[in-house]
C-alpha positions as CSV (number, residue, x, y, z in Angstrom):
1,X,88.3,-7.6,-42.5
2,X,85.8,-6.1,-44.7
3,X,85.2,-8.2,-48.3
4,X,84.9,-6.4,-51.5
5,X,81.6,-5.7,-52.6
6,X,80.7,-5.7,-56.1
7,X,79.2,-1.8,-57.1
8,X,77.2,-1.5,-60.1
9,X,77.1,1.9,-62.1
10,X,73.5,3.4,-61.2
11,X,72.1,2.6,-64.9
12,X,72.5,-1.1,-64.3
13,X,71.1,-1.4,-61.4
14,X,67.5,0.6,-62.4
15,X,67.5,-1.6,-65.5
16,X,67.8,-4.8,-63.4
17,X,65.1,-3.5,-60.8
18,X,62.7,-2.8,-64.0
19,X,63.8,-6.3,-65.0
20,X,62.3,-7.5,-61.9
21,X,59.0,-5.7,-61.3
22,X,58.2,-7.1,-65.0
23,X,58.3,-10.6,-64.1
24,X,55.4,-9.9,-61.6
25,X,52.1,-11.1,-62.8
26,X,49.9,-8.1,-63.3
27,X,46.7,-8.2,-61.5
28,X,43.8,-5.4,-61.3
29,X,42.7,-4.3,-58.4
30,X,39.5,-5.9,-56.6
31,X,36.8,-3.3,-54.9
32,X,36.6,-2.4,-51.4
33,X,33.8,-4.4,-50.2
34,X,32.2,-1.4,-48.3
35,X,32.3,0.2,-51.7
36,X,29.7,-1.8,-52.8
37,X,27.4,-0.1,-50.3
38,X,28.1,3.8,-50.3
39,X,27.1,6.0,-47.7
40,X,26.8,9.6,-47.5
41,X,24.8,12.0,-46.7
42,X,23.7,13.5,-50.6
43,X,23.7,10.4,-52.1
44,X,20.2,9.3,-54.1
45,X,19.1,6.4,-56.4
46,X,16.2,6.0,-58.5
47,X,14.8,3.3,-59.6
48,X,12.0,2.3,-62.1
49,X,9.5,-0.5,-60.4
50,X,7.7,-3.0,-62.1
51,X,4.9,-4.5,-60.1
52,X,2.3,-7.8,-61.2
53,X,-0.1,-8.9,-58.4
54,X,-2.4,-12.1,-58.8
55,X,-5.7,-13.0,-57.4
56,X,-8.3,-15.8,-57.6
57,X,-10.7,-12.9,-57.5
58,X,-9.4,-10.8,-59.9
59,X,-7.5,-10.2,-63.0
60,X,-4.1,-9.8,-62.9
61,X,-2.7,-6.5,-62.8
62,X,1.0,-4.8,-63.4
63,X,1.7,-1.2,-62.3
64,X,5.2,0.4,-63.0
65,X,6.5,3.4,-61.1
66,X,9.5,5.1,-59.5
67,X,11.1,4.9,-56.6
68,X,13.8,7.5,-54.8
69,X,16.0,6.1,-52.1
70,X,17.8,9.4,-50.6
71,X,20.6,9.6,-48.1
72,X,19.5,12.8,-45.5
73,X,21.4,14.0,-42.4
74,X,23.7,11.5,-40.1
75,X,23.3,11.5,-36.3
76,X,26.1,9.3,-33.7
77,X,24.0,6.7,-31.9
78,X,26.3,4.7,-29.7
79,X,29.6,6.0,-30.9
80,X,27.9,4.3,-34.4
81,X,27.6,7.3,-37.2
82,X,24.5,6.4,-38.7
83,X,22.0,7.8,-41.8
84,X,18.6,8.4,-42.7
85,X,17.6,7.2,-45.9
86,X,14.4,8.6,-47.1
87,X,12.4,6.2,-49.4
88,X,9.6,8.4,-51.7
89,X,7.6,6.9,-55.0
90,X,5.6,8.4,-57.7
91,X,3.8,7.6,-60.7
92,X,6.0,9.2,-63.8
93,X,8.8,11.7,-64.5
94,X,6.2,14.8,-63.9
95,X,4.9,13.6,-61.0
96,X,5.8,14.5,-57.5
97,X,7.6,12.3,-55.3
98,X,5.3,11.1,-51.8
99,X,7.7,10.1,-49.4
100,X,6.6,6.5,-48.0
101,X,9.1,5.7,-45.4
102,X,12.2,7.1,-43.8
103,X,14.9,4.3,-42.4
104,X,18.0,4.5,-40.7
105,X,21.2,2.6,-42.3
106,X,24.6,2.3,-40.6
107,X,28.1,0.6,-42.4
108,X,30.4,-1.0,-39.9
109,X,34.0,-3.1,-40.9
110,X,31.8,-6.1,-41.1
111,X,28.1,-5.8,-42.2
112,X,25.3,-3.3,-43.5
113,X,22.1,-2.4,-41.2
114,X,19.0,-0.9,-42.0
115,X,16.5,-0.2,-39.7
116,X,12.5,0.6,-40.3
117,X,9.8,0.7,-37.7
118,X,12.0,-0.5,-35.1
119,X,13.0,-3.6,-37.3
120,X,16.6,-4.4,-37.7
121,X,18.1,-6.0,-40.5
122,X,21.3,-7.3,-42.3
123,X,21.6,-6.1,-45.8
124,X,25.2,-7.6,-46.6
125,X,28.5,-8.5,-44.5
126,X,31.9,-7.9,-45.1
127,X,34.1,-9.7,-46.1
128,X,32.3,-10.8,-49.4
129,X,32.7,-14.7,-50.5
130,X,30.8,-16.9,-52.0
131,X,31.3,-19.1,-48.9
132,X,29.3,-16.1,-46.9
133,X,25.9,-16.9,-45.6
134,X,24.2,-14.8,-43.0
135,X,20.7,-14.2,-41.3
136,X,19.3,-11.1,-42.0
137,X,17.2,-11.4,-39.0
138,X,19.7,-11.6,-36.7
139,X,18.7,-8.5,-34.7
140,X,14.9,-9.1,-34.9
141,X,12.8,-11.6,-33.3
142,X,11.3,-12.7,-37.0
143,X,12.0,-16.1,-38.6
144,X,15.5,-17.1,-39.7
145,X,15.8,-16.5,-43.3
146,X,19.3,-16.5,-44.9
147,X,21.2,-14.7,-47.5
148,X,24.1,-15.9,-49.4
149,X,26.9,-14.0,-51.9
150,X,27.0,-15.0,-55.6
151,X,30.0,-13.6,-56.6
152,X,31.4,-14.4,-60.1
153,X,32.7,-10.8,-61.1
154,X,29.6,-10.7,-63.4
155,X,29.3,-7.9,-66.1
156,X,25.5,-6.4,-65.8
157,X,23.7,-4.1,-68.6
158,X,20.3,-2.1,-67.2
159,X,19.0,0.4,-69.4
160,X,21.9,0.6,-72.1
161,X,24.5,1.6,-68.9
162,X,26.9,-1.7,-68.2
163,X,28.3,-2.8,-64.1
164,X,31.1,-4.5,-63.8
165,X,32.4,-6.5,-60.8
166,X,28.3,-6.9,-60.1
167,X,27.7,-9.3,-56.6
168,X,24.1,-10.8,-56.3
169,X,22.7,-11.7,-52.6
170,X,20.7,-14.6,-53.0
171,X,17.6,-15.5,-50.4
172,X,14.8,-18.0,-50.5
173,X,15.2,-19.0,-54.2
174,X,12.2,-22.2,-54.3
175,X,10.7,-23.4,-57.7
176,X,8.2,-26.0,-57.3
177,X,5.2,-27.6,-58.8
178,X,2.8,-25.4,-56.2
179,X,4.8,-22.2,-56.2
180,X,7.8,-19.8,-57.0
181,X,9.8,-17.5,-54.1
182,X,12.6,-15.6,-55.5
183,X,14.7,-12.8,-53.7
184,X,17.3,-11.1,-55.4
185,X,19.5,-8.4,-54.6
186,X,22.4,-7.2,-57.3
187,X,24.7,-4.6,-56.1
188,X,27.8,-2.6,-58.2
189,X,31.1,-1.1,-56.9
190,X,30.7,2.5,-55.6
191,X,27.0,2.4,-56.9
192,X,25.1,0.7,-54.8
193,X,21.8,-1.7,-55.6
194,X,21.1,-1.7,-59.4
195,X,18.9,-4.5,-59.2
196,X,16.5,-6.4,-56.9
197,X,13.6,-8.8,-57.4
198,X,11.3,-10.6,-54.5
199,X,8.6,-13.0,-56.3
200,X,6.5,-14.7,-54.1
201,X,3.6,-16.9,-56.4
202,X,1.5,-19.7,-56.2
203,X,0.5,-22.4,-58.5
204,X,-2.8,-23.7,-59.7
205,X,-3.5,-26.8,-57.8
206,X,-7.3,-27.0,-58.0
207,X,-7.5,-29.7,-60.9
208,X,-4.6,-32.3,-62.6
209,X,-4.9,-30.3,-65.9
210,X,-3.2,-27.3,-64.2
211,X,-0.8,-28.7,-61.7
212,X,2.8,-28.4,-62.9
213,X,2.3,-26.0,-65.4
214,X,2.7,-23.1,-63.9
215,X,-0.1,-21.2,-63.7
216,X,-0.4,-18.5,-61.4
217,X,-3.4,-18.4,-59.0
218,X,-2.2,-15.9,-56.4
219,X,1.1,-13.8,-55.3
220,X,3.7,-11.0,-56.6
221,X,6.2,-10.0,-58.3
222,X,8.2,-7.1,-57.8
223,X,11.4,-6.1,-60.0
224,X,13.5,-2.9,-59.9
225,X,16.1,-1.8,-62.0
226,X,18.1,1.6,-61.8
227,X,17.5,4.1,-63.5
228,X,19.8,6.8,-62.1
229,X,21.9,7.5,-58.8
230,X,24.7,11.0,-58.3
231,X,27.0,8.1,-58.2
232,X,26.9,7.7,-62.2
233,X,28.0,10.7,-64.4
C-alpha cells in the first residue's frame, strides 16, 4: 500500500530550501596552494634589491638595484613539464638588464623545485601549514637546512600596493650576542615572491665594550621587495 505523501506547492518549497542554505555559515574561499607559486611561460617579476656588505677592512657599503626573474620556454624532462626562469639585474630604470643566471623550476601536487648549476632545491611544499617543515636540500648533497610555513593570513603593504593571504617561509632565523642569520621568504596568492631577506652578520667580539651591542664587524644583508610582476594590473 503506498502512504500519502505530503506535496508542497513549488513556492514553498524554494522558500524553505533558501531558508536552509542561509543558516550555513559563510566562509570565503582559501587559495590554491600552487597558486601561491605561478608558473608559466611569460610570466616576469621585478624586484628592487637592497644590498649592505660589512668588512673589518673596509667601510660599510649599500648598493640598491634591480632584479628580473623571467619565465622562458618549457621543455618535458621525465614526463615532468618543467621551465626556465631567466634571472638578469641592472643598475636603474634606464639601464639594461645583464642576464646573471638561467635556472630551471618545476611545480608538482606536492612541492616547488628549482634547479641552478646542477643544484637542486625545495622552494615550498604543498600542502601549506604551519605544522610543515621541510629540507630544502633534500635533493643535494649540501647540509640539512630547514624551512618552515608561517601562515597567519597576514595582510602585506610594499610600495603603496597591499597582499593579502601573504605566507612567510622561515629558515635559519639566529639572534645572538656574536651574530645575526635571518632567511625570509614572503609569497602572495597568484603573485608569487614579494618579499625575501637572507642576513648573515657578525658581531664585534674583540673587546667587552662592544660585545652584546651589536655592532657589526663582518657579513650581509640582502632585502628585496617587488616592485612589479604581469601578475598585477
Amino acid at each position: 500500500m503506498l502512504k500519502n505523501c505530503r506535496r508542497y506547492p513549488l513556492p514553498v518549497f524554494l522558500i524553505v530550501l533558501a531558508l536552509l542554505n542561509g543558516c550555513q555559515p559563510a566562509t570565503d574561499p582559501l587559495p590554491d596552494d600552487s597558486a601561491y607559486f605561478p608558473l608559466q611561460t611569460g610570466d616576469y617579476w621585478i624586484y628592487q634589491v637592497t644590498q649592505e656588505a660589512y668588512s673589518l677592512t673596509s667601510p660599510a657599503t649599500t648598493r640598491v638595484f634591480q632584479v628580473q626573474q623571467k619565465v622562458g620556454s618549457s621543455f618535458v624532462r621525465n614526463g615532468q613539464l618543467v621551465y626556465q626562469v631567466e634571472e638578469s639585474a641592472r643598475n636603474s630604470d634606464q639601464a639594461d638588464w645583464q642576464v646573471s643566471t638561467v635556472r630551471t623550476v618545476y611545480k608538482t601536487l606536492s612541492e616547488v623545485v628549482s634547479q641552478e648549476t646542477n643544484v637542486p632545491t625545495v622552494n615550498l611544499v604543498f600542502p601549506i601549514s604551519a605544522a610543515t617543515t621541510w629540507n630544502v636540500n633534500t635533493y643535494n648533497a649540501r647540509p640539512d637546512t630547514l624551512l618552515r610555513y608561517q601562515y597567519e593570513s597576514r595582510s602585506l603593504t610594499l610600495n603603496k600596493r597591499s597582499f593579502d593571504n601573504v605566507i612567510s617561509v622561515i629558515g635559519p632565523n639566529d639572534s645572538t650576542l656574536i651574530g645575526l642569520n635571518k632567511y625570509v621568504r614572503m609569497y602572495a596568492p597568484n603573485v608569487g615572491l614579494v618579499y625575501r631577506e637572507n642576513t648573515a652578520l657578525a658581531y664585534c667580539q674583540a673587546t667587552p665594550d662592544c660585545i652584546g651591542k651589536g655592532i657589526i664587524t663582518s657579513g650581509s644583508r640582502q632585502k628585496w621587495t617587488l616592485l612589479s610582476t604581469n601578475r598585477l594590473p
